[in-house]
N, C-alpha and C positions, 0 to 999 in steps of 0.2 A: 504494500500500500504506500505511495506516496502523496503526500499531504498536497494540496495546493494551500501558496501563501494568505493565508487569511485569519485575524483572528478570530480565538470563541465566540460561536457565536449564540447571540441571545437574543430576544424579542426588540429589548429597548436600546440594544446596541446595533440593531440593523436597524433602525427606524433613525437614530439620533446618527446612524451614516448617510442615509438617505436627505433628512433635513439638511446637511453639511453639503452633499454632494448637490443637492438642485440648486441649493443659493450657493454656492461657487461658482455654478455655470451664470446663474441667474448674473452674477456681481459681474461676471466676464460680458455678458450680453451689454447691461449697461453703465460699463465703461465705455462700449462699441459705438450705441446709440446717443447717448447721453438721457437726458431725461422724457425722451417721446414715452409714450404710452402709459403704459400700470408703472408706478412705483415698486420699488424694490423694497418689503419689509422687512428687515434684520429678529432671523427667529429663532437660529443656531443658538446663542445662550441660553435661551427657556428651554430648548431641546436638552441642551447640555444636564441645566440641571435635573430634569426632571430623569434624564437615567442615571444621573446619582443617585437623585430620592429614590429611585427603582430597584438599583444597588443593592442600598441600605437597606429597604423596605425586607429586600428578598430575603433577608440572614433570618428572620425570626419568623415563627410559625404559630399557626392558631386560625381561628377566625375575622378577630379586629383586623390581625395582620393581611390578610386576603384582604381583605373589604380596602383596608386600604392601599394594598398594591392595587386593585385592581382601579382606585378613583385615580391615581397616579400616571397609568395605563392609558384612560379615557384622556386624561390632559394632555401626555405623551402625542396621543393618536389626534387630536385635535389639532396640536400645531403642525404635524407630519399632515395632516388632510388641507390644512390653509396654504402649506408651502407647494402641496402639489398640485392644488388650485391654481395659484399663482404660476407655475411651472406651465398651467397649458394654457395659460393667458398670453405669457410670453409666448409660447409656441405658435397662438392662433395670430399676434399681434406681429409676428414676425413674418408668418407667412404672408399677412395683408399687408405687409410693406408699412405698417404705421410706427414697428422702430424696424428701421433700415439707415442706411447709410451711402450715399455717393462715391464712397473710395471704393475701389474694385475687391484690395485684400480685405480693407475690413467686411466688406460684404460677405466677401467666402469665406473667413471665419465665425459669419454669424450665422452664416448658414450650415456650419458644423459644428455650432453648437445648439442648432438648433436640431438637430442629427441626435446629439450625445442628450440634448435633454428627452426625446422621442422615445431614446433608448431606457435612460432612467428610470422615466416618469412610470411606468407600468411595473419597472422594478420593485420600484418602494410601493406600489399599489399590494401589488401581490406579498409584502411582506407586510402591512397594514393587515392585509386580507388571513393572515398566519397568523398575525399576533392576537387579534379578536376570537379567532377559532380557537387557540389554546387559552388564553387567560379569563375569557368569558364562558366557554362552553365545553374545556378542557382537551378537544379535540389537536392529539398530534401530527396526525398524519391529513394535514390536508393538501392538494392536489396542487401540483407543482413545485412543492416548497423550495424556496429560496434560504441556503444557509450564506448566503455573500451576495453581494450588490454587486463586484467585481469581479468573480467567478463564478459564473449565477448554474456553471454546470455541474460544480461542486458535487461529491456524492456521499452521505451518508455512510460510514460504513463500522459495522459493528461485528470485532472478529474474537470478542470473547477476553481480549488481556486485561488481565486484572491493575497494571500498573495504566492502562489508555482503553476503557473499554469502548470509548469511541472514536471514530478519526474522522477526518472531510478532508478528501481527496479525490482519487481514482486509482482503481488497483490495477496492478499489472502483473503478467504474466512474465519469469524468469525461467528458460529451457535450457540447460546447460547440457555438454556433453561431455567425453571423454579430454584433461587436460587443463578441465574449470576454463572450458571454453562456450561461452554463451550464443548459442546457433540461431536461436528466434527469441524476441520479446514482444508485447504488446499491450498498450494501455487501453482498455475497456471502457466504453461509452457509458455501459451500463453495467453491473455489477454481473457476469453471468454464475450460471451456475457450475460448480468447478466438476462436479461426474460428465460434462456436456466436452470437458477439454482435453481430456485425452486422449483421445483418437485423432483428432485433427492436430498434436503434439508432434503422433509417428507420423503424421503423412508430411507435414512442415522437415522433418530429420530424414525422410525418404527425399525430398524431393530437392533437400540442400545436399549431401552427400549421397546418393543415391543409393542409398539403401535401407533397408529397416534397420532398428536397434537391436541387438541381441539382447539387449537389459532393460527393462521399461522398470522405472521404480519412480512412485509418487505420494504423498500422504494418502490419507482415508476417505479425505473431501474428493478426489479424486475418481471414489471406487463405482464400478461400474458394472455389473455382471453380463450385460449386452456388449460394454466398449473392451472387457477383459478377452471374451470367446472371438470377438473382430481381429484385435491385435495378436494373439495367436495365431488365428490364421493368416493373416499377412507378413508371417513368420517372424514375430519377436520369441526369442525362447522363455525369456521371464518375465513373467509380469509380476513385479513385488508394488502392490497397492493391497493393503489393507482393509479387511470388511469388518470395521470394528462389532456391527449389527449382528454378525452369524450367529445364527444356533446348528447350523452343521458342524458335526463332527469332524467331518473329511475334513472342510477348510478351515477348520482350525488349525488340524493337524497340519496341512501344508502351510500355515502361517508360521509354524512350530520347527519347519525345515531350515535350516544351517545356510544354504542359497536365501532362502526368503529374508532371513535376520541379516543376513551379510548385505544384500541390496539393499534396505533397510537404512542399515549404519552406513552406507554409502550416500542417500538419498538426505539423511540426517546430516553427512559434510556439507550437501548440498550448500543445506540452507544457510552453512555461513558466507555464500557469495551474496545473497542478501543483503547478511552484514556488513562486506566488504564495500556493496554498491553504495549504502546509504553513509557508511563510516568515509570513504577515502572518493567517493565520487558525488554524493551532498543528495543521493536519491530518501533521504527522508523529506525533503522539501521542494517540490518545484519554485524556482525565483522566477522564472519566465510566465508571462502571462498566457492564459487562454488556452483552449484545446490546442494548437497546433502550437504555443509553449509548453505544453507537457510534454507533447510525442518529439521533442528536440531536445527538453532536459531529458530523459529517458533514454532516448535514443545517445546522445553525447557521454552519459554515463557507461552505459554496454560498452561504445566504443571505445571508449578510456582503456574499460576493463581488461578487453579483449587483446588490445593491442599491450598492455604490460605481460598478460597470462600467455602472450603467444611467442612476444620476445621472453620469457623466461625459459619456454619449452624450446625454442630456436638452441637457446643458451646451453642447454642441457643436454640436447643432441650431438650440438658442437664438443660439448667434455667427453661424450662418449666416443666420440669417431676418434 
């Protein structure tokens, strides 16, 4: 899993980004125009404070306390409702030319920020729309949700660690081979289901080296008893993935086999390239923005990798010849 750059996030802390983010463009607009049209309200400070009080509210529990996180909420969501009121004033007042301008450049920067407010404005709508479903109606899972206003593809993801039981990023998939040489990766749109990735793993390692693996070894998330019977017969010899669910006897007992534990404790090194990606190549965090900055930090990482783990085998070769 690696993270996209964003922090924690929470109801009153995307709302009081959203306030910030329209009236910065707002303030950029008219500096451009000067004073044509709607005035610019200055609303960012009540925003401010109000997710302090929101803060502070949240530490203590009970009933009073609800009642009045949730008046706090209503205030929050009020000034976030006037700013983006305002935000399609500007928009409508921009499009009718009532603040525009005669300069050429400034023109075209008012009309990419009239772009970036279009983009916004529906952002922070939809994180309004999130924050009323859960603090008034307790409802988490409402439709679309937004964890970031500037990585709005961000994905929820909950793999069970007790020291981060949750993350916001996008998970990716690390294929390694023989040599701690990583042959395929790939960042996921959407979370898939990890029994769905194994078989399309061999055919990615057939179709870069052309041939199947003698060794398929993968965790239990992995297991598959339709992808396990495939990958034998497209001639892997071993499939060491795990069914932690059995009540058969037999495959236990092959889980029990000397081969099976040995790819196992193999598949177990694996996972320290993991470590190595996020420790020495910074894949705990993407710095780069946007889907197509993920799949370049991700992809830069591998490559790093790859190129150290291939000049060390080069190296090693060399001492034996």
């Amino acid at each position: 899993m690696v993270e996209t750059n964003i922090h924690y996030p929470t109801d009153s802390s995307l709302l009081g980004d959203g306030v910030r983010v329209l009236t910065r463009l707002m303030k950029r607009v008219t500096e451009i125009v000067g004073a044509a049209g709607t005035k610019l309200r200055e609303r960012t400070r009540s925003a401010k404070y109000r997710v302090m009080e929101i803060g502070r509210a949240s530490r203590t529990r009970g009933e009073p306390a609800k009642e009045k996180l949730q008046a706090l909420y209503r205030r929050l969501l009020a000034t976030t409702g006037r700013v983006v009121g305002q935000a399609k004033r500007f928009v409508q007042e921009i499009t009718s030319g009532v603040k525009g301008t005669v300069d050429v450049l400034g023109q075209a920067a008012l009309d990419g920020l009239k772009c970036e407010l279009e983009v916004m404005r529906p952002r922070v709508q939809q994180v309004m729309r999130q924050a009323r479903a859960r603090v008034f109606g307790g409802d988490t899972r409402v439709e679309g949700k937004l964890v970031s206003l500037f990585e709005p593809t961000t994905e929820i993801i909950r793999k069970g660690k007790a020291s981060k039981p949750t993350e916001f990023g996008k998970l990716v998939k690390i294929q390694e081979a023989e040599q701690q040489i990583i042959i395929d990766y790939e960042v996921y749109a959407k979370r898939p289901s990890d029994s769905q990735l194994l078989l399309p793993a061999i055919q990615v390692h057939h179709q870069r080296l052309g041939r199947v693996p003698d060794l398929v070894a993968a965790d239990a998330g992995f297991y598959s008893a339709a992808a396990e019977t495939t990958a034998k017969a497209l001639g892997v010899k071993l499939v060491s993935v795990p069914n932690r669910a059995t009540k058969s006897a037999s495959r236990k007992q092959e889980q029990k086999k000397r081969s099976f534990k040995k790819a196992q404790k193999w598949r177990t090194g694996c996972e320290g390239r993991i470590s190595v990606l996020k420790r020495r190549h910074g894949l705990t965090r993407c710095r780069y923005k946007g889907d197509a900055g993920m799949q370049r930090w991700v992809g830069l990482g591998v490559l790093g990798d790859n190129l150290i783990n291939l000049g060390a085998a080069l190296a090693r070769a060399k001492r034996r010849s």
